[in-house]
TINURO-170099 format. One record per residue (C-alpha): residue number from 1; residue in three letters; x, y, z; chain. Coordinates in pm, whole numbers. Example, Ala and Ser with C-alpha at 12.3 -4.5 7.8 and 13.67 -1.06 7.14 Angstrom:
BEGIN
n = 1 res = ALA x = 1230 y = -450 z = 780 chain = A
n = 2 res = SER x = 1367 y = -106 z = 714 chain = A
end
This chain:
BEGIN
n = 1 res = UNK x = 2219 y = -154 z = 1588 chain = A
n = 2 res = UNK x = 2335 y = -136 z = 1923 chain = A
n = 3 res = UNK x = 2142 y = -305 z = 2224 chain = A
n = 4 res = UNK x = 2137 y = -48 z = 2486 chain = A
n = 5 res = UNK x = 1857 y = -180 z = 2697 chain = A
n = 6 res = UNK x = 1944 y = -263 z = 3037 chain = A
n = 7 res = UNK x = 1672 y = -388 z = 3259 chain = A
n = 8 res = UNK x = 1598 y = -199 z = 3590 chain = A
n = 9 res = UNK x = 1735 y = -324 z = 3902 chain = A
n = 10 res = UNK x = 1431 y = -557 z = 4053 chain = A
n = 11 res = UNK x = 1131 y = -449 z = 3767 chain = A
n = 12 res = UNK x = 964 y = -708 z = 3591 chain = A
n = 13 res = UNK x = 783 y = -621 z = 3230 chain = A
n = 14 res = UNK x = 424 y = -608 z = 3269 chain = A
n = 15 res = UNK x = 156 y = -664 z = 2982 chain = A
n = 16 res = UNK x = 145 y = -340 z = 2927 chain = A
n = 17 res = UNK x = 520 y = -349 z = 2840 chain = A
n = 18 res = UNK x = 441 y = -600 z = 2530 chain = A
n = 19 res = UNK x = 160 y = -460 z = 2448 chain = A
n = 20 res = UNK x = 320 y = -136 z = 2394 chain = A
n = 21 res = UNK x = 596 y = -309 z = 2195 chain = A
n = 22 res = UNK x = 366 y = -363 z = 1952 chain = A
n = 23 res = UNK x = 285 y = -23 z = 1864 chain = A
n = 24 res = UNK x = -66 y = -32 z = 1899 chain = A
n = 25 res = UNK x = -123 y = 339 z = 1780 chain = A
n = 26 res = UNK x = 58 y = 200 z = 1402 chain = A
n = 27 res = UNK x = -108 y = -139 z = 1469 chain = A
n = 28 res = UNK x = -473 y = 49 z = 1472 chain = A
n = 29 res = UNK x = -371 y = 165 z = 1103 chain = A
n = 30 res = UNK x = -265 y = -163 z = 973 chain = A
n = 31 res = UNK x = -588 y = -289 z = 1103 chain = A
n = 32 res = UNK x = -812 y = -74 z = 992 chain = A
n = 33 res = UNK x = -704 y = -68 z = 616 chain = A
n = 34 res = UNK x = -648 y = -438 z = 609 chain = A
n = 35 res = UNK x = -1073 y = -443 z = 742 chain = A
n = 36 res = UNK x = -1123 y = -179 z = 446 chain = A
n = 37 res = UNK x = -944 y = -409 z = 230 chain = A
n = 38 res = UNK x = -1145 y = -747 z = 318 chain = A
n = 39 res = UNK x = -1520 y = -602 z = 335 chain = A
n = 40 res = UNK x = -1461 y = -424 z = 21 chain = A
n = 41 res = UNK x = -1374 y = -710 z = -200 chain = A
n = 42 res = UNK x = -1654 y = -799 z = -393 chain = A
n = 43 res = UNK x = -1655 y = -1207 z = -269 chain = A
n = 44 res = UNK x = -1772 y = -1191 z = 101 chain = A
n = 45 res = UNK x = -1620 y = -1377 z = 360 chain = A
n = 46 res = UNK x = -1765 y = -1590 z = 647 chain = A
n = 47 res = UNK x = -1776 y = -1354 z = 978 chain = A
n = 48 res = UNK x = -1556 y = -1575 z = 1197 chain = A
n = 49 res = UNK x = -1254 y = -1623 z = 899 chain = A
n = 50 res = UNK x = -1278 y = -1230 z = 884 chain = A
n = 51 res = UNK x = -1253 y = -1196 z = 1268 chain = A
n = 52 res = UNK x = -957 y = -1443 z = 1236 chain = A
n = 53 res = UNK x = -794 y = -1335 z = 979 chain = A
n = 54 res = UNK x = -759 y = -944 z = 1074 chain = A
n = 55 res = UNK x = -670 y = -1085 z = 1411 chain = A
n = 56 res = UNK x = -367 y = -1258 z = 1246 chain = A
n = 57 res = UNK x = -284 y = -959 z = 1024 chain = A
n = 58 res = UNK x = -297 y = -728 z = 1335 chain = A
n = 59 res = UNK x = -23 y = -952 z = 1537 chain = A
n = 60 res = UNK x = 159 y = -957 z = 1251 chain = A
n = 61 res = UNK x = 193 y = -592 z = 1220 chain = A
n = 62 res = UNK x = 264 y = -556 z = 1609 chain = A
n = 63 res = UNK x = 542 y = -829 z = 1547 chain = A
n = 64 res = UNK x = 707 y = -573 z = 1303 chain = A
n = 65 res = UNK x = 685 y = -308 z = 1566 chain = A
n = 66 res = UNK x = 842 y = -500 z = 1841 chain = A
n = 67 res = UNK x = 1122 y = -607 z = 1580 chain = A
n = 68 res = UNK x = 1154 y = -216 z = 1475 chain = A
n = 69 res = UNK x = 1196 y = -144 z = 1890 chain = A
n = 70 res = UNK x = 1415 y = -424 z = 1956 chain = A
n = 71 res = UNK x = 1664 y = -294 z = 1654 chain = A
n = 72 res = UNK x = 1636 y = 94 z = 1679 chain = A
n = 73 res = UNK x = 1636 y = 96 z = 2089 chain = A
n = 74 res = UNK x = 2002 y = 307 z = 2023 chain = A
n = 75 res = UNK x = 1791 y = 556 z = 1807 chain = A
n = 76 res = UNK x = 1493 y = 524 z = 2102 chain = A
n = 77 res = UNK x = 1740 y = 595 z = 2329 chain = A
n = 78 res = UNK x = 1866 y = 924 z = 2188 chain = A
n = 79 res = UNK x = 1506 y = 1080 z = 2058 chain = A
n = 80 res = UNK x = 1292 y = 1275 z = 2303 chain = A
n = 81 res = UNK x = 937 y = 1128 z = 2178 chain = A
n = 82 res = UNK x = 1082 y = 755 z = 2188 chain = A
n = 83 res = UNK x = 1277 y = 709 z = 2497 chain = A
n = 84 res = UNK x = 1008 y = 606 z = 2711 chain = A
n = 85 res = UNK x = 943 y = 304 z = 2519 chain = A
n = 86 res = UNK x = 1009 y = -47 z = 2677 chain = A
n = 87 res = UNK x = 1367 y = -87 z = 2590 chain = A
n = 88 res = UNK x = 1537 y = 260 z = 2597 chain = A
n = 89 res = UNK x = 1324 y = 291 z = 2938 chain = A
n = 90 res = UNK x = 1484 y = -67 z = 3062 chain = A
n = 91 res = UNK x = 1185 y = -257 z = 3115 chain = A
n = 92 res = UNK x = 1202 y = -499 z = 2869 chain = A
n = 93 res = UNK x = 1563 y = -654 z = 2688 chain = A
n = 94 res = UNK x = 1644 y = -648 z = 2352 chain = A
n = 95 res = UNK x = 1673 y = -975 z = 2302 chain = A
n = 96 res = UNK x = 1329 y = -1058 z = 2479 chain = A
n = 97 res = UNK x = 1166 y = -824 z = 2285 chain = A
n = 98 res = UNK x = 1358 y = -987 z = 1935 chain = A
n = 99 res = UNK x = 1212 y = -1304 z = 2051 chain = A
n = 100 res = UNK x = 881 y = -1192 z = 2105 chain = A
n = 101 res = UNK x = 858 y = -1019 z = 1770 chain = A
n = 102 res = UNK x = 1014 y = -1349 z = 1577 chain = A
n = 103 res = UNK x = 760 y = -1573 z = 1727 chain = A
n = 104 res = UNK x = 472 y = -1338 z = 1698 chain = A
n = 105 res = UNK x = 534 y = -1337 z = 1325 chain = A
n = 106 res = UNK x = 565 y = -1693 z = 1299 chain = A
n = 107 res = UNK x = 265 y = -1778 z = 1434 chain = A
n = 108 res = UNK x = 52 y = -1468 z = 1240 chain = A
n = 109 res = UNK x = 162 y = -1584 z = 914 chain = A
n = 110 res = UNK x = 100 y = -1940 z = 927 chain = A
n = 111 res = UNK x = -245 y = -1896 z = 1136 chain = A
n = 112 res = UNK x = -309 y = -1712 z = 826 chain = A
n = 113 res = UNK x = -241 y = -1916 z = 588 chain = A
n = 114 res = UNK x = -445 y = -2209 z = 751 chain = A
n = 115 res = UNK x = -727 y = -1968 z = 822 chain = A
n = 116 res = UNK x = -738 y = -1776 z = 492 chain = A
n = 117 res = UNK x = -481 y = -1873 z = 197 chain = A
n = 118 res = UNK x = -152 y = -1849 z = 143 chain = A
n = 119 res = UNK x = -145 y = -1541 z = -111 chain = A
n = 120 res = UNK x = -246 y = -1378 z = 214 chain = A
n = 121 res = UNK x = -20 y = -1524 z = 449 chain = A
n = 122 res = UNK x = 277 y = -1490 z = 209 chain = A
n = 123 res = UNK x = 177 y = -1079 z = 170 chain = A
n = 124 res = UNK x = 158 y = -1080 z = 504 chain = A
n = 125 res = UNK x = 557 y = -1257 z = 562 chain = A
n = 126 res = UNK x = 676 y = -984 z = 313 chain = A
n = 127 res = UNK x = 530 y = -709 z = 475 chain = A
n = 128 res = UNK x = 682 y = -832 z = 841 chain = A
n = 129 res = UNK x = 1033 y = -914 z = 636 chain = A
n = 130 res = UNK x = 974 y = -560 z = 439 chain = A
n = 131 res = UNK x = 928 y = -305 z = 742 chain = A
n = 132 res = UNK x = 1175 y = -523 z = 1008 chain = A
n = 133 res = UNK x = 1441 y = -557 z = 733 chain = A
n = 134 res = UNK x = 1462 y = -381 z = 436 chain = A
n = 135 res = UNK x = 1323 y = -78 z = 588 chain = A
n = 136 res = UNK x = 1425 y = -91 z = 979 chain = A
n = 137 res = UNK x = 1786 y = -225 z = 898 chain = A
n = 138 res = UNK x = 1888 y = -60 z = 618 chain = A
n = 139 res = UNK x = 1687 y = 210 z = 428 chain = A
n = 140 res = UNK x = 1589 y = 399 z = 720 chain = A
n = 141 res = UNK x = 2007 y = 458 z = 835 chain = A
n = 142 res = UNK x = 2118 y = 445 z = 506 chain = A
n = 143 res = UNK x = 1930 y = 707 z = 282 chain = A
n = 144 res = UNK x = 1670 y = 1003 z = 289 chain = A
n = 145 res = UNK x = 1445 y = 812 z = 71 chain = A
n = 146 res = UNK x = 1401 y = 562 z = 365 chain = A
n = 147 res = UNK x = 1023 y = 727 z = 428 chain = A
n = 148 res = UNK x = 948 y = 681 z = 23 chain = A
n = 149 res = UNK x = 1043 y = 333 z = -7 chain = A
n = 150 res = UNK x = 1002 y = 243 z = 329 chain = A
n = 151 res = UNK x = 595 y = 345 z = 289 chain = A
n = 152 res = UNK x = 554 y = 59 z = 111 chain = A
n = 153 res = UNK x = 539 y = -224 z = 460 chain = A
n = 154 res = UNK x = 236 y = 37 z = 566 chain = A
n = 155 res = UNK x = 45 y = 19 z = 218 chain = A
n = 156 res = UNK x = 2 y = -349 z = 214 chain = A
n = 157 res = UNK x = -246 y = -427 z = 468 chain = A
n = 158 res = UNK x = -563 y = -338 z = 187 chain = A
n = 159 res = UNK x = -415 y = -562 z = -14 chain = A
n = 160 res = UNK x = -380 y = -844 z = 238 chain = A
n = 161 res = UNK x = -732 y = -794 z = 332 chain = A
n = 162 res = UNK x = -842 y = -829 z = -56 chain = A
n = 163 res = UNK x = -622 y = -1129 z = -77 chain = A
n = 164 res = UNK x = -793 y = -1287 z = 227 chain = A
n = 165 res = UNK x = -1137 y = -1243 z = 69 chain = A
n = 166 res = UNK x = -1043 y = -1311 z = -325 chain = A
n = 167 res = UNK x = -734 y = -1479 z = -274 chain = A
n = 168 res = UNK x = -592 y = -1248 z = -561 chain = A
n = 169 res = UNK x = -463 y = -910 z = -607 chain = A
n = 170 res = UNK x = -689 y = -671 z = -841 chain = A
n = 171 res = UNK x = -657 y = -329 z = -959 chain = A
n = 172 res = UNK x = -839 y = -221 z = -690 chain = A
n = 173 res = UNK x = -616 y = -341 z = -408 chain = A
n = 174 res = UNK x = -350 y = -207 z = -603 chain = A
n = 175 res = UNK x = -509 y = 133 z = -601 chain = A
n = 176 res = UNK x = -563 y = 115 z = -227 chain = A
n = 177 res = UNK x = -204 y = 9 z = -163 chain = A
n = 178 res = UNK x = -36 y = 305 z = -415 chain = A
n = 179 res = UNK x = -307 y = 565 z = -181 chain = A
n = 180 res = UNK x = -140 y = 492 z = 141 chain = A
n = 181 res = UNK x = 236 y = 482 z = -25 chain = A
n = 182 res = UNK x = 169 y = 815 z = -191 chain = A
n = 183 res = UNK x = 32 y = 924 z = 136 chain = A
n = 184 res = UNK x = 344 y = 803 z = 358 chain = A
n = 185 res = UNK x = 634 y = 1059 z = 249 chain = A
n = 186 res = UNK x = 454 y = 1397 z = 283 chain = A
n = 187 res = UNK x = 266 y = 1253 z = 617 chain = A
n = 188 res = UNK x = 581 y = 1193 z = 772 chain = A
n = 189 res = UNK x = 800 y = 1468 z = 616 chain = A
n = 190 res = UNK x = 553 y = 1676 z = 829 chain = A
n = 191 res = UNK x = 632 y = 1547 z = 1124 chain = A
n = 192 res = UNK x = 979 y = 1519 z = 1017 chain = A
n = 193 res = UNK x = 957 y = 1946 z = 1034 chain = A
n = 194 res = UNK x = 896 y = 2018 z = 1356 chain = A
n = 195 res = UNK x = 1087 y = 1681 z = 1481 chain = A
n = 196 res = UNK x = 1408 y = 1725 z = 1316 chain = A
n = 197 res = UNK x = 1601 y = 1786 z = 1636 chain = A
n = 198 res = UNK x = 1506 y = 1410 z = 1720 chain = A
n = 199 res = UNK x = 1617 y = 1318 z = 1405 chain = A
n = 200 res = UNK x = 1948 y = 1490 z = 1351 chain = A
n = 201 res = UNK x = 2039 y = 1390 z = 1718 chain = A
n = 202 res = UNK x = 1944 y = 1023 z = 1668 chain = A
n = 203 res = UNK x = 2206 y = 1033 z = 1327 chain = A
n = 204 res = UNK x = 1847 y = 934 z = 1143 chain = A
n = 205 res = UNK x = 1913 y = 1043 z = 792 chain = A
n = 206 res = UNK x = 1556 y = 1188 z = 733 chain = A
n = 207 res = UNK x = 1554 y = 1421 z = 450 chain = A
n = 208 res = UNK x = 1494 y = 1738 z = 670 chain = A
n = 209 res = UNK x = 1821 y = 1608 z = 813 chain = A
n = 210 res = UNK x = 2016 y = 1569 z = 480 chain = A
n = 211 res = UNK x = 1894 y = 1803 z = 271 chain = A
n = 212 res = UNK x = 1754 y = 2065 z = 499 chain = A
n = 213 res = UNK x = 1404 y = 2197 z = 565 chain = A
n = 214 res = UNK x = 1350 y = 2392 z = 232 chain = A
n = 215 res = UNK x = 1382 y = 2098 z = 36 chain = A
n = 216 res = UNK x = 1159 y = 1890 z = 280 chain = A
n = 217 res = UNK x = 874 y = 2183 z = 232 chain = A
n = 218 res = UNK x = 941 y = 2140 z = -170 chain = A
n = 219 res = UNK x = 878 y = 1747 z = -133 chain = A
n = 220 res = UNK x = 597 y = 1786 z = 43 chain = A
n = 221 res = UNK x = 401 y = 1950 z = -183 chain = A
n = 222 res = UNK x = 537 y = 1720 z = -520 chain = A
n = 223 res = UNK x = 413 y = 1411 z = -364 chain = A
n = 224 res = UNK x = 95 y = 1583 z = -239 chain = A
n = 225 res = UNK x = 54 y = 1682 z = -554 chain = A
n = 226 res = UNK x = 120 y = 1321 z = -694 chain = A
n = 227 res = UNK x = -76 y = 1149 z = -434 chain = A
n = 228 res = UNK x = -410 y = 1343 z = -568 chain = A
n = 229 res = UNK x = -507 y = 1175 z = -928 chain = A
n = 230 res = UNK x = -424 y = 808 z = -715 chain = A
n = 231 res = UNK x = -623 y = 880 z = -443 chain = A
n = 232 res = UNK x = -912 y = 987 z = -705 chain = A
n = 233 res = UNK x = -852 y = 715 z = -915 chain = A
n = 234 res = UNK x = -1016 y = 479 z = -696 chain = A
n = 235 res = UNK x = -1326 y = 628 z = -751 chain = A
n = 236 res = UNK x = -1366 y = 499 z = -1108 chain = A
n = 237 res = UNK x = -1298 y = 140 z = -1004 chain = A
n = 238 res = UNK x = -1551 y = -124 z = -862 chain = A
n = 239 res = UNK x = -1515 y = 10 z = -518 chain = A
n = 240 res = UNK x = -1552 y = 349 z = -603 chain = A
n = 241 res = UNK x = -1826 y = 545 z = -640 chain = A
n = 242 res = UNK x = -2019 y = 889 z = -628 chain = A
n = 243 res = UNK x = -1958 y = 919 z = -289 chain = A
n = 244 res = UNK x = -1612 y = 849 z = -268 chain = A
n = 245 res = UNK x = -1523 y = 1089 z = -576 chain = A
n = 246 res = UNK x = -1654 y = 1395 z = -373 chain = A
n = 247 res = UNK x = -1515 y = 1269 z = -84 chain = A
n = 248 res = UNK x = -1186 y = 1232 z = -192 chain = A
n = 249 res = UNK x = -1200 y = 1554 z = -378 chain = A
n = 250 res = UNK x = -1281 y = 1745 z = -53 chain = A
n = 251 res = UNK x = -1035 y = 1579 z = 133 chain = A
n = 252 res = UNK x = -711 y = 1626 z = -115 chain = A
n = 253 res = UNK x = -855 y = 2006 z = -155 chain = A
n = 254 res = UNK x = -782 y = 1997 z = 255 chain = A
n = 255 res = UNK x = -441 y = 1861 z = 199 chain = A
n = 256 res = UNK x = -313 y = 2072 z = -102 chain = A
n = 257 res = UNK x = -376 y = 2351 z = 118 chain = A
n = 258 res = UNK x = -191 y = 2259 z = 376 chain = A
n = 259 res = UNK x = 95 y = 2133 z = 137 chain = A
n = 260 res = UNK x = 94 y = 2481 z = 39 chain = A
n = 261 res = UNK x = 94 y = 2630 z = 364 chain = A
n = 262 res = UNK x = 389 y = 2443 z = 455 chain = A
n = 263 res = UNK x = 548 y = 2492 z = 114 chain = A
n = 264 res = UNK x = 518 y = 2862 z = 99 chain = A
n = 265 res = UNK x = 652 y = 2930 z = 507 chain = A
n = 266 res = UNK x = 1020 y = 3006 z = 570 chain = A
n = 267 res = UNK x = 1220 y = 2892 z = 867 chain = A
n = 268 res = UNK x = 1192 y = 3215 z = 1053 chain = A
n = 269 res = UNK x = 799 y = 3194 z = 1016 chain = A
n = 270 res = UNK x = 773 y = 2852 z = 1157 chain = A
n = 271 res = UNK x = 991 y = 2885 z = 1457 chain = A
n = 272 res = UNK x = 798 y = 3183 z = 1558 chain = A
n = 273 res = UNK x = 464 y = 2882 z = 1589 chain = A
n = 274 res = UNK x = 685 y = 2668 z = 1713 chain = A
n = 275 res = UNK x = 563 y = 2450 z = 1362 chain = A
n = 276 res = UNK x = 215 y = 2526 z = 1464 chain = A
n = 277 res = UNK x = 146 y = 2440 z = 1078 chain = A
n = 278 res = UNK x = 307 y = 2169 z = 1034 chain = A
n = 279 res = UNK x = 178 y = 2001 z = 1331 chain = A
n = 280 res = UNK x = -180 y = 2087 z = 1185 chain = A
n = 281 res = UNK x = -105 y = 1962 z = 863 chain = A
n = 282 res = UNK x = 75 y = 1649 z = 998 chain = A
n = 283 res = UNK x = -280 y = 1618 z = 1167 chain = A
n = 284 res = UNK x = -480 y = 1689 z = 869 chain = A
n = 285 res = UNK x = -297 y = 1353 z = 679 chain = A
n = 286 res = UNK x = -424 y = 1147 z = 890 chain = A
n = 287 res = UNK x = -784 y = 1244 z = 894 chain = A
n = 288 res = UNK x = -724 y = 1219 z = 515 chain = A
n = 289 res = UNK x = -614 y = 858 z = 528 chain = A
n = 290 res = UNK x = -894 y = 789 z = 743 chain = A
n = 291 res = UNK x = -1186 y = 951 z = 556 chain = A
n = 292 res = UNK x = -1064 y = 783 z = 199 chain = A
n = 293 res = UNK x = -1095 y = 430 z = 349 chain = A
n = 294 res = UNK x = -1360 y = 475 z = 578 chain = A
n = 295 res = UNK x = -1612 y = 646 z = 265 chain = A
n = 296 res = UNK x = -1508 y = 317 z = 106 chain = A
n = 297 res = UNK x = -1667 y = 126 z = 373 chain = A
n = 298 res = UNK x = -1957 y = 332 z = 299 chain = A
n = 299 res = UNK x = -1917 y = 257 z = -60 chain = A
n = 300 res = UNK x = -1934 y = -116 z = -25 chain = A
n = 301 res = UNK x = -2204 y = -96 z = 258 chain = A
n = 302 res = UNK x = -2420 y = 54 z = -35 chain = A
n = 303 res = UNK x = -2355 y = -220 z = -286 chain = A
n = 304 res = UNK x = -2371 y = -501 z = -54 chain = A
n = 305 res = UNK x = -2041 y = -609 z = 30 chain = A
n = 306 res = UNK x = -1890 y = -701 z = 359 chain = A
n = 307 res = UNK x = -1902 y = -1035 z = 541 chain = A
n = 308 res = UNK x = -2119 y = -1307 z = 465 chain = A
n = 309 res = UNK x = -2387 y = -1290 z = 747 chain = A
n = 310 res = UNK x = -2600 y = -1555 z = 609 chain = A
n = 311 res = UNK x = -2269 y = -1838 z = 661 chain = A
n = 312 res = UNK x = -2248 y = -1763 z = 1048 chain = A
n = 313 res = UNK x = -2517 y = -2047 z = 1185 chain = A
n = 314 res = UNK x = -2303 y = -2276 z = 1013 chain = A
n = 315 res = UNK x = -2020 y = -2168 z = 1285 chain = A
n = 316 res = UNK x = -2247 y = -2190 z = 1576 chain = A
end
């Protein structure tokens, strides 16, 4: 890592400047799962702890970010889609932004910990210490399988949000936290595609990068493939339902297809869209992610979970 910020003559960081440190596009993700994950646990939780606590999970996750800007502002720097952000752009330092992340996650895990429990909290401190080091430092400059291991900071949020409202990891959470790490390598080896200029540019050793395109298309559709009996698995759990089995049967029909697409297109065929698939595709994952967790909150709507509504006078 290599701190190439340098601050523009007379500019002072704004709000804006932090706020976009923290990813908030990422940050709407981790929130939204980690919301799935507390109103579908089957013990409800008092309205103003669940405010709290996905408030704390949220900062958390836009700590990580502003950790992952403050190390990879060389790689920011160098990549067309990246080098308006804070740092590369000289708006905010390096080390500002390091501090800013550190304390950030300080105070989100141990608010979270007072305000829910510590299984929480201490999910929560992994997931910071999994994306900002073990993924940020090393995996993502040191292998192609940085995306498949790395997926795993993005898949715990569910299972933070179960923890908050059991104060246990089930089967279920489990489930929910294997859908989104199946999901993370094909998602991203999409956008990897028609990227992959960024990537070879910024020395990022994405697998389009090491092992070329073709191979990237042939991953794709494996861990598409993979990703379907997990993502229908869910259904036959307590969480699950009718709803969510056709649901999630539509939806991986949607994304086999365009795992196919991309798998059966040479290169000539996709520079002549400019990677008009792939972009599509790369589209279509995240409407998948979406529709799994939010026909979950449908799911649990139907059986009664969510917060506890009847504790909020008592916080009045």
């Amino acid at each position: 890592m290599t701190d190439t910020s340098v601050i523009k003559a007379g500019y002072e960081a704004d709000f804006g400047d932090y706020v976009t440190l923290l990813k908030p596009r990422v940050m709407s993700l981790v929130v939204f799962t980690a919301l799935v994950g507390l109103l579908v646990a089957p013990i409800s939780v008092n309205p103003v702890i669940g405010f709290a606590s996905i408030l704390f999970i949220a900062i958390g996750g836009g700590a990580s970010g502003a950790l992952n800007m403050w190390w990879d502002a060389d790689i920011d720097a160098v990549m067309k889609r990246t080098q308006d952000r804070p740092i590369p752009a000289g708006r905010v330092s390096g080390n500002n932004a390091m501090i800013f992340g550190l304390w950030l996650s300080v105070i989100a895990v141990l608010m979270l910990g007072l305000t829910a429990n510590y299984l929480a909290a201490g999910l929560l401190a992994f997931t910071i210490f999994f994306y900002a080091v073990i993924y940020t430092m090393w995996l993502k400059r040191a292998t192609p399988q940085n995306i498949v291991i790395g997926g795993a900071a993005g898949a715990f949020p569910p299972m933070i949000g179960w923890a908050v409202a059991t104060g246990s990891i089930g089967i279920e959470s489990i489930l929910m936290f294997a859908l989104i790490f199946m999901w993370t390598p094909p998602h991203f080896w999409a956008l990897a595609l028609f990227m992959n200029q960024d990537y070879t540019k910024a020395g990022v050793p994405m697998l389009t990068v090491t092992h070329g395109r073709r191979a990237t298309r042939n991953h794709i559709i494996v861990y598409t493939v993979a990703l379907v009996p997990v993502a229908i698995a869910v259904a036959f759990t307590s969480i699950g339902g009718p709803l969510y089995f056709a649901t999630s049967v539509a939806l991986n029909a949607m994304f086999l297809k365009g795992a196919y697409d991309i798998w059966q297109r040479d290169e000539d065929q996709a520079e002549a869209d400019k990677y008009d698939t792939e972009r599509k595709v790369f589209r279509v994952s995240l409407y998948y992610l979406f529709g799994h967790f939010a026909v979950l909150l449908v799911e649990a709507t139907a059986k009664g979970f969510g917060l506890n509504w009847a504790a909020w006078p008592q916080w009045i």
